[in-house]
PDB file of N, CA, C and O in Angstrom:
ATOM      1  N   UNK A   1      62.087  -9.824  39.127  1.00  0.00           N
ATOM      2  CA  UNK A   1      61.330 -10.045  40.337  1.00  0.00           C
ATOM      3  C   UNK A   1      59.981  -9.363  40.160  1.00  0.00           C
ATOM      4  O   UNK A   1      59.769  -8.356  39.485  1.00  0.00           O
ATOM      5  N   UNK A   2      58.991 -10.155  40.957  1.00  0.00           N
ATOM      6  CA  UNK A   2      57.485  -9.603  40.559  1.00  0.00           C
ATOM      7  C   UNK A   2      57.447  -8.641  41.612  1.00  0.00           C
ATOM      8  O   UNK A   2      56.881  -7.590  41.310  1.00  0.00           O
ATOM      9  N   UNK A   3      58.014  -8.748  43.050  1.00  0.00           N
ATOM     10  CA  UNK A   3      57.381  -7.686  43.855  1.00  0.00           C
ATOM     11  C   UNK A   3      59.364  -7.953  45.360  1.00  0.00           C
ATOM     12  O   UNK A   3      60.057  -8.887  45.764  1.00  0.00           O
ATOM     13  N   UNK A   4      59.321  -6.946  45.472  1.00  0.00           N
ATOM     14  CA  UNK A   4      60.415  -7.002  46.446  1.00  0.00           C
ATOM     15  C   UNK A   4      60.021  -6.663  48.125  1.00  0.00           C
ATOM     16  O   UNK A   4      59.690  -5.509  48.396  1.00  0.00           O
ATOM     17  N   UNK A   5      60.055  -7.382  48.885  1.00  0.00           N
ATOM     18  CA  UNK A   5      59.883  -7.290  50.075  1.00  0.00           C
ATOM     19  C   UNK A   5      60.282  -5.830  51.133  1.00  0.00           C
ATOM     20  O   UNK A   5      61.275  -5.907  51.856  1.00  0.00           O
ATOM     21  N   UNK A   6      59.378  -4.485  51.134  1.00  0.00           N
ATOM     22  CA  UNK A   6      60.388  -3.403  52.181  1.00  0.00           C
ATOM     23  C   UNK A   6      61.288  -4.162  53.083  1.00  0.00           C
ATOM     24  O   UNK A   6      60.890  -5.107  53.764  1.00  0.00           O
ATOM     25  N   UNK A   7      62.188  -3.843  53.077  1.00  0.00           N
ATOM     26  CA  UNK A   7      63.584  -4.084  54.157  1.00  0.00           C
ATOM     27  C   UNK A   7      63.905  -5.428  54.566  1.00  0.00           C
ATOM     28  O   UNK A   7      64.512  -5.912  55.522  1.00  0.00           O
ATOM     29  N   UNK A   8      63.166  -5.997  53.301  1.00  0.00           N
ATOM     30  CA  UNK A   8      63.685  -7.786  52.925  1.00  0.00           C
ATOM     31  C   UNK A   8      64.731  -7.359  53.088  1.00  0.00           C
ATOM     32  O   UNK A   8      65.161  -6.231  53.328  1.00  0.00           O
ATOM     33  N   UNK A   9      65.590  -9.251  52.813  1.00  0.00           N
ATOM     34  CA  UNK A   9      66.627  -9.186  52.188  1.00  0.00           C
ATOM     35  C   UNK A   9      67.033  -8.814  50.802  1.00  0.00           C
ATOM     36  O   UNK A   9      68.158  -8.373  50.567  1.00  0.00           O
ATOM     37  N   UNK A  10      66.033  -9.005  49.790  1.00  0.00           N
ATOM     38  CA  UNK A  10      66.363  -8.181  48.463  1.00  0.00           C
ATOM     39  C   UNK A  10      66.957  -6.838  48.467  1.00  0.00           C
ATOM     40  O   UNK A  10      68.063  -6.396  48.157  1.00  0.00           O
ATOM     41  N   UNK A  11      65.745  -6.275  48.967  1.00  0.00           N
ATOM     42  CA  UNK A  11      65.437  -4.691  49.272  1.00  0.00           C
ATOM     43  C   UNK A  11      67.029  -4.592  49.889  1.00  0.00           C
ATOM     44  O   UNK A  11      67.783  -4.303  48.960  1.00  0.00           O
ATOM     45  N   UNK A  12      67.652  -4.724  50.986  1.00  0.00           N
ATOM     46  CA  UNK A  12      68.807  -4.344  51.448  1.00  0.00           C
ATOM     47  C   UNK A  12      69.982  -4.487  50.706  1.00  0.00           C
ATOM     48  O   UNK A  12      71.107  -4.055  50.956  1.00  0.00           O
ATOM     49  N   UNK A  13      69.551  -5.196  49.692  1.00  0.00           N
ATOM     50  CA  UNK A  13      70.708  -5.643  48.590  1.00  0.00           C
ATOM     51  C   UNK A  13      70.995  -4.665  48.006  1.00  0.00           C
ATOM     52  O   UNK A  13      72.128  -4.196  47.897  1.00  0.00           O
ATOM     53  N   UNK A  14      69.714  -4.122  47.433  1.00  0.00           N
ATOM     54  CA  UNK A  14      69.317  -3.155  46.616  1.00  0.00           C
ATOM     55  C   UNK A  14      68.643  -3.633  45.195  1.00  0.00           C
ATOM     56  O   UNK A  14      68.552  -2.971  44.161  1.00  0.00           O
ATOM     57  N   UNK A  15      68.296  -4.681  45.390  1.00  0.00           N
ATOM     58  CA  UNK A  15      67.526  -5.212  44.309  1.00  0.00           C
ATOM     59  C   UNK A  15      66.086  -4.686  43.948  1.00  0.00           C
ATOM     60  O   UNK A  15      65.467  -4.541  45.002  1.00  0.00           O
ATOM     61  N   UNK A  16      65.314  -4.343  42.848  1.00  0.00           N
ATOM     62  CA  UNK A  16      64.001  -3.310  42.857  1.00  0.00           C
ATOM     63  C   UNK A  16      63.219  -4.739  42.094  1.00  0.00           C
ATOM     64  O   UNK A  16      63.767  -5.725  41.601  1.00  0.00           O
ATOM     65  N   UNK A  17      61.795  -4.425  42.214  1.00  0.00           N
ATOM     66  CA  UNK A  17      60.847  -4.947  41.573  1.00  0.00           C
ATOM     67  C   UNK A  17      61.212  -4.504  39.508  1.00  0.00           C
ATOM     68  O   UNK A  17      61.305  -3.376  39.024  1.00  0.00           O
ATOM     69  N   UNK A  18      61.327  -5.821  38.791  1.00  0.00           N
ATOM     70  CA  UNK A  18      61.276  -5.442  37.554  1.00  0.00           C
ATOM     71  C   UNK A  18      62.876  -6.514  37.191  1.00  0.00           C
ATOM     72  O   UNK A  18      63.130  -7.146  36.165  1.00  0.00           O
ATOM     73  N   UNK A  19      63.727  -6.371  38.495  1.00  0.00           N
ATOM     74  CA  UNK A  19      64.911  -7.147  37.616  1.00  0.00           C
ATOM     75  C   UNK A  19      64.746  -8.855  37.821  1.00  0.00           C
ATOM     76  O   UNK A  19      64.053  -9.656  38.448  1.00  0.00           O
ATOM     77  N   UNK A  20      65.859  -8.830  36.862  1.00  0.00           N
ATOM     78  CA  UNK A  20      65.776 -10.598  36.384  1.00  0.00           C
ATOM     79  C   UNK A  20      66.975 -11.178  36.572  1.00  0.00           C
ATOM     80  O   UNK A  20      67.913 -11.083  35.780  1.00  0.00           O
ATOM     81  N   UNK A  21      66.993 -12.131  38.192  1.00  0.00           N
ATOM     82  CA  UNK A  21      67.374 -12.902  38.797  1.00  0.00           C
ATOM     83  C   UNK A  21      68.185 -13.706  37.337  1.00  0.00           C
ATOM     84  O   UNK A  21      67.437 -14.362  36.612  1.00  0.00           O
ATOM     85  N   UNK A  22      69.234 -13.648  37.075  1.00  0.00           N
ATOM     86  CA  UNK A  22      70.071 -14.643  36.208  1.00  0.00           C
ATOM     87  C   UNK A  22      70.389 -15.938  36.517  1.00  0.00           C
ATOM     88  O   UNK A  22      70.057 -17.049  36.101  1.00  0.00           O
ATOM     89  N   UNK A  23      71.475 -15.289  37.761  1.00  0.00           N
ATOM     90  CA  UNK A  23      72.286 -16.508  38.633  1.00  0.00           C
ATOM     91  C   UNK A  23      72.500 -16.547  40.308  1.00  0.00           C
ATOM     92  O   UNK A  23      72.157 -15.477  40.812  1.00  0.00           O
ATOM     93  N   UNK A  24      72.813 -17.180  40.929  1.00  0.00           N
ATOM     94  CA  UNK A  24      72.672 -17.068  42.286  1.00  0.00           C
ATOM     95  C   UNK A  24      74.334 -18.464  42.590  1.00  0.00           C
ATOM     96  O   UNK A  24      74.430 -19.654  42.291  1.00  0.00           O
ATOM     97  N   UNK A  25      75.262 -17.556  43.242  1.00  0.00           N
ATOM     98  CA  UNK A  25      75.910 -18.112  43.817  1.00  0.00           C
ATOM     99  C   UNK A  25      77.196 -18.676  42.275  1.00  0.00           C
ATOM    100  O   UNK A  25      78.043 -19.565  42.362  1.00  0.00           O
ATOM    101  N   UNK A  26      76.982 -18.034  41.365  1.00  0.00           N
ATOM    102  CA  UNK A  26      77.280 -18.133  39.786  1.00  0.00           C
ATOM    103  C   UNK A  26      76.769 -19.488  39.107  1.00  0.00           C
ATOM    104  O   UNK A  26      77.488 -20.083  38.304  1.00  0.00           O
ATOM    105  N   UNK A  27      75.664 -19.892  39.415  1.00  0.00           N
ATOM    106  CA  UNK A  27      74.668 -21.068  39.026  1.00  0.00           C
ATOM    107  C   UNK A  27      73.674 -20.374  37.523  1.00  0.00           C
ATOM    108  O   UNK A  27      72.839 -19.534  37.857  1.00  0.00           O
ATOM    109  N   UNK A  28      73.700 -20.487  36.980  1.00  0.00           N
ATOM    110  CA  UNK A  28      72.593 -19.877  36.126  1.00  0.00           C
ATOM    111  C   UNK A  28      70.635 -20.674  36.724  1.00  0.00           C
ATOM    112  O   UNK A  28      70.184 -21.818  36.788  1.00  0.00           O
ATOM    113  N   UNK A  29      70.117 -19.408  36.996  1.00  0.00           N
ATOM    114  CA  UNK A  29      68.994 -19.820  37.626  1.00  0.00           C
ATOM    115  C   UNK A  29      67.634 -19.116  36.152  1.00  0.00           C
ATOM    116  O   UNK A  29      67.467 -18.077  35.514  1.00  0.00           O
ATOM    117  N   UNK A  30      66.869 -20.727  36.288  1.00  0.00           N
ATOM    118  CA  UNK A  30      66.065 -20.326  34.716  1.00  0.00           C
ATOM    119  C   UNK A  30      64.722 -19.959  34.828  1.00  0.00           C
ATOM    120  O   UNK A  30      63.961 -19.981  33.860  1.00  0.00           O
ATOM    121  N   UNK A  31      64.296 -19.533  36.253  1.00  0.00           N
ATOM    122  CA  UNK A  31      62.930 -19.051  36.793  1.00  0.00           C
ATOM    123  C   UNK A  31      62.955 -19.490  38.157  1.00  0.00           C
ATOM    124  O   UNK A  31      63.897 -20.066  38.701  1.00  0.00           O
ATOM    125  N   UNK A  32      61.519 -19.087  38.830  1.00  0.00           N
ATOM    126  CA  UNK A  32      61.323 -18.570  40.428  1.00  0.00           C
ATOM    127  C   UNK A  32      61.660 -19.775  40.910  1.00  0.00           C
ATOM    128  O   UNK A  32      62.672 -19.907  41.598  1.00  0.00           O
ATOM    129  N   UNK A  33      60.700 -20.995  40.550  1.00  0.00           N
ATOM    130  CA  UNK A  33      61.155 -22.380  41.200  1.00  0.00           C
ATOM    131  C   UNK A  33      62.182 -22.581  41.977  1.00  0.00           C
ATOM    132  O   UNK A  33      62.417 -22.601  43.185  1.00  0.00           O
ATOM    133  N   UNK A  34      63.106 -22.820  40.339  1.00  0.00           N
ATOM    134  CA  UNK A  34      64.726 -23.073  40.865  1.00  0.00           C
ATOM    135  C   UNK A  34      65.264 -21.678  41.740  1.00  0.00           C
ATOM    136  O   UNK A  34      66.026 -21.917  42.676  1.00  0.00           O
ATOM    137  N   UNK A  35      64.946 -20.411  41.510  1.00  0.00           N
ATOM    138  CA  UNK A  35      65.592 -19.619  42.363  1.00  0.00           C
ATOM    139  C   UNK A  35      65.128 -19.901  44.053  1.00  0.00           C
ATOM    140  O   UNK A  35      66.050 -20.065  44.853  1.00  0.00           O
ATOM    141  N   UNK A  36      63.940 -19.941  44.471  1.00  0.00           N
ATOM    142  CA  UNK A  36      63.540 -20.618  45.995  1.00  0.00           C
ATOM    143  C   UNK A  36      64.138 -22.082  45.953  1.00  0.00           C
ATOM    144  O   UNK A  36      64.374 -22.557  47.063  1.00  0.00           O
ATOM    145  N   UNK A  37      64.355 -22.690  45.112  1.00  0.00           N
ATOM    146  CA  UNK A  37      65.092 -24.038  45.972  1.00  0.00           C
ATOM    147  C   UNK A  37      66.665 -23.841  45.849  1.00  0.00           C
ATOM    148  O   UNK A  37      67.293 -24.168  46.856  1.00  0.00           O
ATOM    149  N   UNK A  38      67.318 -23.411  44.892  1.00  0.00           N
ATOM    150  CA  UNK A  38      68.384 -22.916  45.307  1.00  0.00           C
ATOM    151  C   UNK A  38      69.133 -22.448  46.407  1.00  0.00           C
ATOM    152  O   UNK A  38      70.123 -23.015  46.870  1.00  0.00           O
ATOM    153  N   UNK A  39      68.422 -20.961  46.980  1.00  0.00           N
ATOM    154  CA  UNK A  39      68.784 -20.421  48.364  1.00  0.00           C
ATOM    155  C   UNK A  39      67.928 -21.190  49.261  1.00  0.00           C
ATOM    156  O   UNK A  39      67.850 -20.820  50.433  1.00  0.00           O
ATOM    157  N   UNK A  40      67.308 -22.162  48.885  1.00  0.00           N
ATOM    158  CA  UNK A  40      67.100 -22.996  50.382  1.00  0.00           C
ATOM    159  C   UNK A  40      68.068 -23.836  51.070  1.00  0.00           C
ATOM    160  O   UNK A  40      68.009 -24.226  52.236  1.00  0.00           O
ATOM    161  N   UNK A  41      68.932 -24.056  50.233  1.00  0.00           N
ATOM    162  CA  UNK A  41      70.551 -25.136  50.436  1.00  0.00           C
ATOM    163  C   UNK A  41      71.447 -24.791  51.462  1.00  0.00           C
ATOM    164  O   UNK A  41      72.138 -25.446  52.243  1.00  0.00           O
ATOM    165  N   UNK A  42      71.129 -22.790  51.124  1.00  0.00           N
ATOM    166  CA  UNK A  42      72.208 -22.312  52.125  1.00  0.00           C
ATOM    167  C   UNK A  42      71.206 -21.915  53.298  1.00  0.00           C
ATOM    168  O   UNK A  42      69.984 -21.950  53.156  1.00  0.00           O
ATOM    169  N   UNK A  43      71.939 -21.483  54.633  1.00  0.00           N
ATOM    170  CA  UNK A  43      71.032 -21.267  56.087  1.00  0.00           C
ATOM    171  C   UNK A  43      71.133 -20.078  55.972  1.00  0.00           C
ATOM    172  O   UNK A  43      71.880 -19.385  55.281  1.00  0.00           O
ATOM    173  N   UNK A  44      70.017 -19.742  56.977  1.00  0.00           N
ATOM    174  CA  UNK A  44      70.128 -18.084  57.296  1.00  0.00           C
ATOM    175  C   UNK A  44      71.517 -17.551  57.311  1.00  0.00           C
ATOM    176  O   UNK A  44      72.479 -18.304  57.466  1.00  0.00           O
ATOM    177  N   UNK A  45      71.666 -15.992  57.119  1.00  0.00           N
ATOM    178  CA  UNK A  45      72.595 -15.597  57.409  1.00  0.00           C
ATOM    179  C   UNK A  45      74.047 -15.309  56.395  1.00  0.00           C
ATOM    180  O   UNK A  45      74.748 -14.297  56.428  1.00  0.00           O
ATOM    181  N   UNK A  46      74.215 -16.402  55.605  1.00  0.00           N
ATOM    182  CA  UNK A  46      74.702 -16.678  54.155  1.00  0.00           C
ATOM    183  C   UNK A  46      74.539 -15.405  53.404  1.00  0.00           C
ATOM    184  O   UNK A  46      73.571 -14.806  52.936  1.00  0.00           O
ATOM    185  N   UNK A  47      76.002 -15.170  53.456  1.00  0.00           N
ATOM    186  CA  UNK A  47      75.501 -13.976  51.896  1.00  0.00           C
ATOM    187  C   UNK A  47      76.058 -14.381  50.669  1.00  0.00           C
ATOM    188  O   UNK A  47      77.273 -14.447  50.482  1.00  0.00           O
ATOM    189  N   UNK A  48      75.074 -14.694  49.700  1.00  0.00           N
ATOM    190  CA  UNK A  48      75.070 -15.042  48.196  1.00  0.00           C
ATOM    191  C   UNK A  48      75.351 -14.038  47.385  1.00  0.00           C
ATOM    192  O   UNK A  48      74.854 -12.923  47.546  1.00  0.00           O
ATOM    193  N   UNK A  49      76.540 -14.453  46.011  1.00  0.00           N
ATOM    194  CA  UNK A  49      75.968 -13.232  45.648  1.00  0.00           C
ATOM    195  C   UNK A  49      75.025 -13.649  44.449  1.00  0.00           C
ATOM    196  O   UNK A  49      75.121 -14.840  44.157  1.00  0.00           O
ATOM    197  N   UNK A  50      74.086 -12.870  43.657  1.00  0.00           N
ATOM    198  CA  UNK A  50      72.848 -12.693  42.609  1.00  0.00           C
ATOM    199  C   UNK A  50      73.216 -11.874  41.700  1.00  0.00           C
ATOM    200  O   UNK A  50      73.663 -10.769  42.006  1.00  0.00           O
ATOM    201  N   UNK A  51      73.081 -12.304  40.334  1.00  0.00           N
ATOM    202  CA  UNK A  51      73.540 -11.642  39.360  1.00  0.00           C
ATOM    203  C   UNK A  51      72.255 -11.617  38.214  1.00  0.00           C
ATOM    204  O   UNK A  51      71.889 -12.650  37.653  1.00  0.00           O
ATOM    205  N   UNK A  52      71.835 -10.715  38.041  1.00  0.00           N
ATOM    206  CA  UNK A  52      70.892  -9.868  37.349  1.00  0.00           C
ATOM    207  C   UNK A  52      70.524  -8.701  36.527  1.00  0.00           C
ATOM    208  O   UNK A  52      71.189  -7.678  36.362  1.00  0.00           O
ATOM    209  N   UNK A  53      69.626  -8.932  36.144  1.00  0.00           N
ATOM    210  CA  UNK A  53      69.656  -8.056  34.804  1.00  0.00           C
ATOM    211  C   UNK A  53      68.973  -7.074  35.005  1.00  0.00           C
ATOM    212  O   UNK A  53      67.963  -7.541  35.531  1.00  0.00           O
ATOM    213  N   UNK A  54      68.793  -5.479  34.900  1.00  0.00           N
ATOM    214  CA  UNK A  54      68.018  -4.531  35.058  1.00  0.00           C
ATOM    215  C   UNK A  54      68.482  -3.541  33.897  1.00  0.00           C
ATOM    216  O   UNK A  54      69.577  -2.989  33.793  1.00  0.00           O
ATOM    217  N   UNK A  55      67.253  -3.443  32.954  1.00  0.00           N
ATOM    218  CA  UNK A  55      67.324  -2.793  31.579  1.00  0.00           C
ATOM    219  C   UNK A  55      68.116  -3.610  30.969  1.00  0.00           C
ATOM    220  O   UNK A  55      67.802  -4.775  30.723  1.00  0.00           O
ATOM    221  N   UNK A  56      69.247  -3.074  30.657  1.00  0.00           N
ATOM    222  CA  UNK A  56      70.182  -3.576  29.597  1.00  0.00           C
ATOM    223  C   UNK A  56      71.532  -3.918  30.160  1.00  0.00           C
ATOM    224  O   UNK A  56      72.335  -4.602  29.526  1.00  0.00           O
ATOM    225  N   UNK A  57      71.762  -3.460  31.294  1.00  0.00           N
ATOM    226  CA  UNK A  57      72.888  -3.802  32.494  1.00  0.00           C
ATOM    227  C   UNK A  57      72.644  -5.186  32.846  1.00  0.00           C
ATOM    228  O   UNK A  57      71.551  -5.747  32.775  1.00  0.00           O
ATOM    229  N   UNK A  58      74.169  -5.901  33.381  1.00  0.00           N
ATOM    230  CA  UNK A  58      74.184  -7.135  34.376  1.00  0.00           C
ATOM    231  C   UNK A  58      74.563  -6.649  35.544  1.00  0.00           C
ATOM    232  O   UNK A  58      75.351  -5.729  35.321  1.00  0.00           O
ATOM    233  N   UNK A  59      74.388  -6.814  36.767  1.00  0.00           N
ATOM    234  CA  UNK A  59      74.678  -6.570  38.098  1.00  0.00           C
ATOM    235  C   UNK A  59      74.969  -7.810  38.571  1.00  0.00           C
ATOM    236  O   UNK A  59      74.631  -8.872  38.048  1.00  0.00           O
ATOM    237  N   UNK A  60      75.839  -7.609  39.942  1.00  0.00           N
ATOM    238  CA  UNK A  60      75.764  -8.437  40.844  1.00  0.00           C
ATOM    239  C   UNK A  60      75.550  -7.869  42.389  1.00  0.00           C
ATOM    240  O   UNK A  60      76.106  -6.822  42.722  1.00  0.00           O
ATOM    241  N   UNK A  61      74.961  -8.395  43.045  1.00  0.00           N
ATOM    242  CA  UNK A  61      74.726  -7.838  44.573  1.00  0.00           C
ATOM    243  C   UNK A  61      75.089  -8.891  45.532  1.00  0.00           C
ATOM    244  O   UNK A  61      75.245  -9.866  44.796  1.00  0.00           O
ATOM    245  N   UNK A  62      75.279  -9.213  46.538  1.00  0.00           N
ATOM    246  CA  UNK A  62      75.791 -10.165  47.596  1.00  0.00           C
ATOM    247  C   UNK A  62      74.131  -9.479  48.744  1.00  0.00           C
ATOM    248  O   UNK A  62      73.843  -8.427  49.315  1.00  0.00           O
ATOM    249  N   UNK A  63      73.460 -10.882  48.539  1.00  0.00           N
ATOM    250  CA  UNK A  63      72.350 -10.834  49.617  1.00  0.00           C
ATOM    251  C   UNK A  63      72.505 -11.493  50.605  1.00  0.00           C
ATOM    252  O   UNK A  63      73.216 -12.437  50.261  1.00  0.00           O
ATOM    253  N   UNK A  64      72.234 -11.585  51.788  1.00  0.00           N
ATOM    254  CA  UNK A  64      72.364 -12.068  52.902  1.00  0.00           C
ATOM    255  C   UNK A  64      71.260 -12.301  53.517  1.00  0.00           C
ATOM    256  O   UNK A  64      70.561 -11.480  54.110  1.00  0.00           O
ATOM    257  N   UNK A  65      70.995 -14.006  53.320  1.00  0.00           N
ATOM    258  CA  UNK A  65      69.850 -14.716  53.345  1.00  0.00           C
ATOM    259  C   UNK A  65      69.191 -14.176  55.001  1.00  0.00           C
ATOM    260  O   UNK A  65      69.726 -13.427  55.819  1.00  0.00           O
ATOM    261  N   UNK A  66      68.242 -14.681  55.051  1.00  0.00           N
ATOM    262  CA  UNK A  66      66.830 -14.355  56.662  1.00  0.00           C
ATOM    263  C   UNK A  66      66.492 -15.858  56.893  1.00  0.00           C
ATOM    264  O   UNK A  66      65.684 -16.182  57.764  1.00  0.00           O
TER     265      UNK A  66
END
């Protein structure tokens, strides 16, 4: 991610500026594009989970779309 929103929905995830969005919802997502049309499918409120890369770790977090 280039920049994370204060007390977005990222941010509450706990997602930081620097990690790399993999997959969303276990979809493999291959840049920003597809990641904004992706979570446009689901409505507010939806919690996804996002699986990403920070350093050398994979994570997953469950965000809960706005």
């Amino acid at each position: 991610m280039t920049a994370v929103t204060p007390g977005g929905p990222a941010a509450r995830a706990g997602l930081q500026s620097g990690d790399i969005i993999t997959a969303l919802s276990g979809e493999p997502i291959s840049g920003p594009d597809q990641l904004q049309e992706s979570s446009l499918t689901n409505p507010p409120g939806t919690s996804i989970p996002v699986e990403f890369r920070r350093g050398n770790q994979t994570r997953t977090v469950n965000v809960v779309l706005a």
